[in-house]
N, C-alpha and C positions, 0 to 999 in steps of 0.2 A: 848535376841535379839541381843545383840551384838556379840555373837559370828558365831549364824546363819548369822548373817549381813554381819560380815568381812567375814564367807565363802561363800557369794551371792558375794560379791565383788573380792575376791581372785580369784573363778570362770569367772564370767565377764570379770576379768582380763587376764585369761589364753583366754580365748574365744576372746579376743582383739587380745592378743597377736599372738595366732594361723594363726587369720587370717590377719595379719599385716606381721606374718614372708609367710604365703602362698601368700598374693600377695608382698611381697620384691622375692619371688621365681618365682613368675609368672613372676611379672618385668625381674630377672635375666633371664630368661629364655627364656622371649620374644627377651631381649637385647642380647642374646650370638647368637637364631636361625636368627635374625634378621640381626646380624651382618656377620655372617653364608653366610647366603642369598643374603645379599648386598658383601659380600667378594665373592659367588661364580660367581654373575650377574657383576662384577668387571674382577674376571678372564677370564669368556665367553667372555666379549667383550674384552678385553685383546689381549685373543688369536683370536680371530675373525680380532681385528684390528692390531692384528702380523701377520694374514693368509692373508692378505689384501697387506698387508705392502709385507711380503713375494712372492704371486703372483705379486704383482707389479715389484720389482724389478728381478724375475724369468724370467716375459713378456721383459723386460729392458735387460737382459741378454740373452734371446733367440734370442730376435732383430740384437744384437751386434754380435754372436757367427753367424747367420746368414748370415749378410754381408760379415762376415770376409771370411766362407767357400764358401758361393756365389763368393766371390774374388777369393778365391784360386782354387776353383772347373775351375772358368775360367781362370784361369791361366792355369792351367793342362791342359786344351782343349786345347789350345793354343799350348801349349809347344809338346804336345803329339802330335799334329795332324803336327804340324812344323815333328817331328821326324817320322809318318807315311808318312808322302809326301814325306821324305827324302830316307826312305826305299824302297817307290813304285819306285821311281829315280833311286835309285841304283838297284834295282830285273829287272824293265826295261832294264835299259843299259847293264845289264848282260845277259840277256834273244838276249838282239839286238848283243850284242857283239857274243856267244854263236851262234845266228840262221848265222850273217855273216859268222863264223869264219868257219861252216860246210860250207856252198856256196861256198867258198874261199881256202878251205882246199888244193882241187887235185891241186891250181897252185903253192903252196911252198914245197920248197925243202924236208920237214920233214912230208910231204904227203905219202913218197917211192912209190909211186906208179904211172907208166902211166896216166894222168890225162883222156886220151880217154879211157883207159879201165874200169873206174868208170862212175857209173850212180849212182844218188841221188835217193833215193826212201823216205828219211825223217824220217817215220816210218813202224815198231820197231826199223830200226839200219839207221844210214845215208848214206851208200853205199853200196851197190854190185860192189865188183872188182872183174871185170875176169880179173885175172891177167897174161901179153902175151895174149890177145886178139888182140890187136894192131901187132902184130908183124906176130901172126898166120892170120887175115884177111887179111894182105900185101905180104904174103906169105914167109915175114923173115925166121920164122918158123916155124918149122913142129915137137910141141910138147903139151901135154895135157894142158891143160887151170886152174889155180887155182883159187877156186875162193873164197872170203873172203868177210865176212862180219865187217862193220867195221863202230863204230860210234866215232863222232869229239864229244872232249867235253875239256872245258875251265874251267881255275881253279881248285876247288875241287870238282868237279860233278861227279858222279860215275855214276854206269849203274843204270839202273832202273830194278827193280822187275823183269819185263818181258824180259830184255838185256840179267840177268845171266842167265833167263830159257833157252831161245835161246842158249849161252855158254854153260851150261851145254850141252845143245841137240847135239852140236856139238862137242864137247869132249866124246859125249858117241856115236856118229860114227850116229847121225838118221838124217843122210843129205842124199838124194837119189837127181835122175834124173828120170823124167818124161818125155814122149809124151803124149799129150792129145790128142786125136782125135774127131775130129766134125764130 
């Protein structure tokens, strides 16, 4: 009996033990997912309340970044539209200077030409000169009549598109004389 005994007991023993070291396992085990768990519920709000933190101070910085270019955006309107008006100013007064200076043109000396024998037509060219028309209707003279077409222009203004067509036309001899009859 006593050796059956001590092995009922040594058994017992192990059977104690077993389940002594199964729940020290369970424990650990509970205690590492637990911590696990609470360590991941720890990060989420973590980053949640860095996501928070982060939008905040993002809203705080759009605000700021906002005003600043609302500032400058008006500024630039400002500045730009000063430098538009100042442009339209100056294109104007060139334009008026430019339309006088054809009106004005036949009474200075650097006109060469008869100021009676020019008429203004404006467009495509600014005059038609018969040139000795004046002389020929007073009966000065008695020679063929030239006639030229001839546009004023001020500063760096060149012909226009349709000016050199006309040039050309008349450098390539397509000027005639007409009667029309009604």
């Amino acid at each position: 009996m006593g050796y059956s005994y001590f092995l009922l007991v040594s058994e017992v023993i192990d059977i104690i033990l077993t389940i002594v070291v199964g729940i020290l396992i369970g424990i650990l085990f509970a205690f590492f997912y637990f911590r696990a768990k609470i360590e991941s519920m720890a990060r989420k709000r973590g980053e949640e309340m860095g996501q928070r933190v982060f939008e905040q101070r993002k809203t705080e910085l759009e605000g700021v970044f906002e005003e600043k270019f609302k500032a400058l955006l008006e500024q630039w309107k400002i500045e730009s539209e000063k430098a538009f008006r100042e442009d339209a100013l100056a294109r104007s007064r060139a334009v008026l200077k430019g339309a006088l200076a054809e009106q004005l043109a036949p009474i200075f000396k650097i006109f060469g030409y008869n100021p009676s024998d020019a008429r203004f037509i404006g467009d495509p060219v600014d005059y038609v000169i018969f040139d000795g028309y004046t002389k020929v209707k007073e009966r000065i003279e008695d020679a063929p009549i030239s006639i030229i077409l001839a546009d004023v222009k001020t500063g760096e203004a060149g012909l226009t598109y349709e000016q050199r067509r006309i040039q050309r036309g008349i450098e390539q001899g397509l000027v005639k004389f007409e009667t029309i009859r009604m």
